[in-house]
N, C-alpha and C positions, 0 to 999 in steps of 0.2 A: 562737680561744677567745673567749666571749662576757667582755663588762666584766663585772666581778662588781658585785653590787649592794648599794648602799651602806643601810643604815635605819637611822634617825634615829626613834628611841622616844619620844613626844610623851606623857610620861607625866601629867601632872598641870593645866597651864592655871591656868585659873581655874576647873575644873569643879568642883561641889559631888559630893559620893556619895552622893545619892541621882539615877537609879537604881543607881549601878554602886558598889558598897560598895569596889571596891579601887583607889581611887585616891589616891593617897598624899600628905602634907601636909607632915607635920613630914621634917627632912633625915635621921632616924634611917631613916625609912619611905622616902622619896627614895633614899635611897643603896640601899638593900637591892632595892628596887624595879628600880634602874639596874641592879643587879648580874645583878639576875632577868633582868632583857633583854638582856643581856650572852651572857648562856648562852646564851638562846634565840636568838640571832644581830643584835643588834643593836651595829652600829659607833660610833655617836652618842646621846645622850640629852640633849631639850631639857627643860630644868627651869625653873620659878618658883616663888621661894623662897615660902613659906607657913607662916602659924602653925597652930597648935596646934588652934586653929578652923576652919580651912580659908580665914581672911582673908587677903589680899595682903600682905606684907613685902618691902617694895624697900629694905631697908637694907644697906648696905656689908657688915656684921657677919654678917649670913645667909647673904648667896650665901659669903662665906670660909668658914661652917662648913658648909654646901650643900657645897661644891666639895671641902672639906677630906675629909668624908667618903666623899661619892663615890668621889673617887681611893683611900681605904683600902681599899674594898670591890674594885674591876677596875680593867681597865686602860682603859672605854668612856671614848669623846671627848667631852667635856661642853659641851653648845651654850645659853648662857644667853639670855634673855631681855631685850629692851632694855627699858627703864621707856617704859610707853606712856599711854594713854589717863588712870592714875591718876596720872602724874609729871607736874610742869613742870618745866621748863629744861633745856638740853643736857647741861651740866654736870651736873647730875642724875641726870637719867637714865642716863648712863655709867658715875656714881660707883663702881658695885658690880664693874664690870667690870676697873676699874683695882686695886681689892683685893682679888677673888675668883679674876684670871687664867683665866675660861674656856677651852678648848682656841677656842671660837668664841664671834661672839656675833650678835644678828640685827639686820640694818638693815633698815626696812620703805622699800624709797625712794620711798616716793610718798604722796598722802593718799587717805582715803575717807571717805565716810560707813559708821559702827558700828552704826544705829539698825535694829531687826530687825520685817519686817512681820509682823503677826496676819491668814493668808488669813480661818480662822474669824472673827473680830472685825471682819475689814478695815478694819482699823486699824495704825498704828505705836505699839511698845509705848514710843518714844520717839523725838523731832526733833531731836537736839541732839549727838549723839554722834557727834564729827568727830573721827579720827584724824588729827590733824597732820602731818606729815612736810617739813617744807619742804626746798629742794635743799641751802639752806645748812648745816642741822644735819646732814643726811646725809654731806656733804663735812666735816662737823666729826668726826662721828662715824670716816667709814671714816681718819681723817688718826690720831684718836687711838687706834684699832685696830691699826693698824698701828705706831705707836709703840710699844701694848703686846705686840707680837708675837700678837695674837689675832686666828681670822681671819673678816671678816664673811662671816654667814650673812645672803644678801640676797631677803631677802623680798617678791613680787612679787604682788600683788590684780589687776591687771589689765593688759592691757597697754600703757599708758601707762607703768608700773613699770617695763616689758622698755625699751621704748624710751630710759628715763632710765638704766637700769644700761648698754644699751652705748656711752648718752656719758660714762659716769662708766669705760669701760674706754677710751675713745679718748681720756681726760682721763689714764690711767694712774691713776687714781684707785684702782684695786683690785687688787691683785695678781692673778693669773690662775695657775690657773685659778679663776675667778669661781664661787663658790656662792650657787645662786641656786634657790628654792623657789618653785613656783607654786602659789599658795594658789587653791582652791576653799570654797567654802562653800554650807550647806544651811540647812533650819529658820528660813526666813525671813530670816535674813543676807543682804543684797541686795551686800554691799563690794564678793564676789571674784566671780569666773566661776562657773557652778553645778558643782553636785559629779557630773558627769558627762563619760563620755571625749570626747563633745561640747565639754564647758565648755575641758579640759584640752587638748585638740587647738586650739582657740581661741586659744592660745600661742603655736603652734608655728612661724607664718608670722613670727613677733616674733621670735625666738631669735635669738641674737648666736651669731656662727660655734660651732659645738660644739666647735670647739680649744681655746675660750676661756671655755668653762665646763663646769659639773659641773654639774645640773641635776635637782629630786626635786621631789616633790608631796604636798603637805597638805587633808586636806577637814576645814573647819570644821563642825559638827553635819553632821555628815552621815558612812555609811559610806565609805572607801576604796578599797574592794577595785575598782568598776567602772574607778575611773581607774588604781590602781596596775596593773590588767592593762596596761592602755595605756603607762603609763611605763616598766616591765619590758620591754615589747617594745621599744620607743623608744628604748634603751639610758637610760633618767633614772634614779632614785631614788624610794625612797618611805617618808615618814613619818608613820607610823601612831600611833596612842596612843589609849587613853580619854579621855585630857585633852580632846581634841576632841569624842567619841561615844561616848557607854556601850555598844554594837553589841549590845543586845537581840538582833538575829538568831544572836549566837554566844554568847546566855543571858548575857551582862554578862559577860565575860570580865575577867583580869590584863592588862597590859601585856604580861606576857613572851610570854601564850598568842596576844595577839594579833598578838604580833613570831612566833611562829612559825607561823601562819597565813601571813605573808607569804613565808616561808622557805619554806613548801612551796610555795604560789603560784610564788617565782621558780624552782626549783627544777624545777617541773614544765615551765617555761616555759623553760629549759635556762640558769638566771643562779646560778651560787652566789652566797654573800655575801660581802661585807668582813670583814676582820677589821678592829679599831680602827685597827692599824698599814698597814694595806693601805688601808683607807680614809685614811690622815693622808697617805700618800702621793699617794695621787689625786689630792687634793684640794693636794696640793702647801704643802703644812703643815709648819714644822720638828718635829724631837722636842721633846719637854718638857723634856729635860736642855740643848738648844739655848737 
């Protein structure tokens, strides 16, 4: 029997709703949202916390009522967000994780440049935008993770990332089985590998023994589906969301409608899905009441 496959509901980012009016802000609208993809078959739901306006909120205080409500609504595995690009300091950035208890939460182990080219303009719509990630706050990061029983979600642009996550598994630095996301990216985002099964196959000669991880795919501005076929076959994962791309080609879709697009996808392609519990096992996770 085929691994069943795990999706991780990328509902919200920092995308604004225009074009895609459903993409959801406040945790009222989050939770409800999470639930929706829950039905639709989604095991995991990465969230960041957001006001009322659709601006960034990385307060402690959020992701607990973020998280609090989630969990009332289902029972999906909540994969938070690490303070990136808008936080300083380590301790910071983690803060929300130690009071909100995600079921995961994401380490990006490597840096890049953020800055996104304009082909029409040809131009950079900016030169300065350097995600950080040094080895050190990573190793700060997965130590304090792991003290809070949450498990990282490790986030890979390119493969210099893959090469550093499996010295940080021969450090034992991460419990295993290791989750670990390879990000693509489209619409001028130059960080990650391009958002095609090309870009995603680009990985693959990188990949730490697959005993040793659990492995899915995220395409930044850009659609999914070409590479999620890829990772479906592949035995990987795939996490989808409008937070990433409004998918105009599926008239601006919900989260949920767009988690079950990938449900029939895997489905036709002979992979059921996770359930949350089914995935928390894979992925080698305690229970919550643990």
């Amino acid at each position: 029997m085929a691994k069943k496959l795990i999706i991780n509901a990328r509902i919200n980012e920092w995308m604004m709703r225009a074009p895609n009016r459903h993409v959801p802000w406040t945790a009222d609208e989050i939770a409800e949202d999470a639930a929706r993809c829950r039905e639709a078959g989604a095991a995991l739901v990465h969230v960041h916390a957001r006001n009322a306006d659709g601006s960034a909120n990385h307060s402690p205080e959020a992701y607990q009522d973020l998280t609090g409500k989630i969990r009332g609504r289902s029972d999906i595995l909540i994969h938070a967000t690490l303070g990136n690009l808008h936080v300083e300091g380590d301790e910071t950035r983690i803060s929300h994780v130690g009071e909100a208890r995600p079921d995961l939460a994401t380490i990006d182990i490597g840096s890049t440049n953020r800055d996104v080219y304009d082909g029409a303009a040809h131009s950079f719509t900016t030169t300065d935008r350097i995600y950080r990630n040094s080895t050190g706050s990573c190793l700060f990061f997965a130590q304090e993770m792991a003290r809070l029983g949450v498990k990282p979600h490790v986030a890979c642009w390119t493969v210099p990332f893959l090469r550093t996550l499996e010295a940080f598994i021969d450090l034992g630095a991460l419990a295993e089985p290791v989750v670990a996301q390879m990000v693509l990216s489209g619409g001028g985002d130059l960080s990650a590998h391009p958002p095609t099964p090309a870009g995603l196959e680009a990985f693959f000669h990188a990949l730490p023994d697959p005993r040793r991880i659990e492995w899915t795919v995220c395409a930044l501005d850009a659609n999914i589906f070409p590479a999620a076929a890829v990772a479906i076959a592949r035995g990987g994962h795939v996490a989808p969301g409008i937070g990433d791309y409004p998918y105009p080609e599926l008239g601006y879709p919900s989260n949920a409608a767009l988690v079950a697009e990938i449900v029939k996808l895997a489905k036709a392609m002979g992979r059921e899905v996770a359930t949350p519990e089914e995935a928390r096992a894979m992925l080698g996770m305690p229970t919550r009441a643990d």
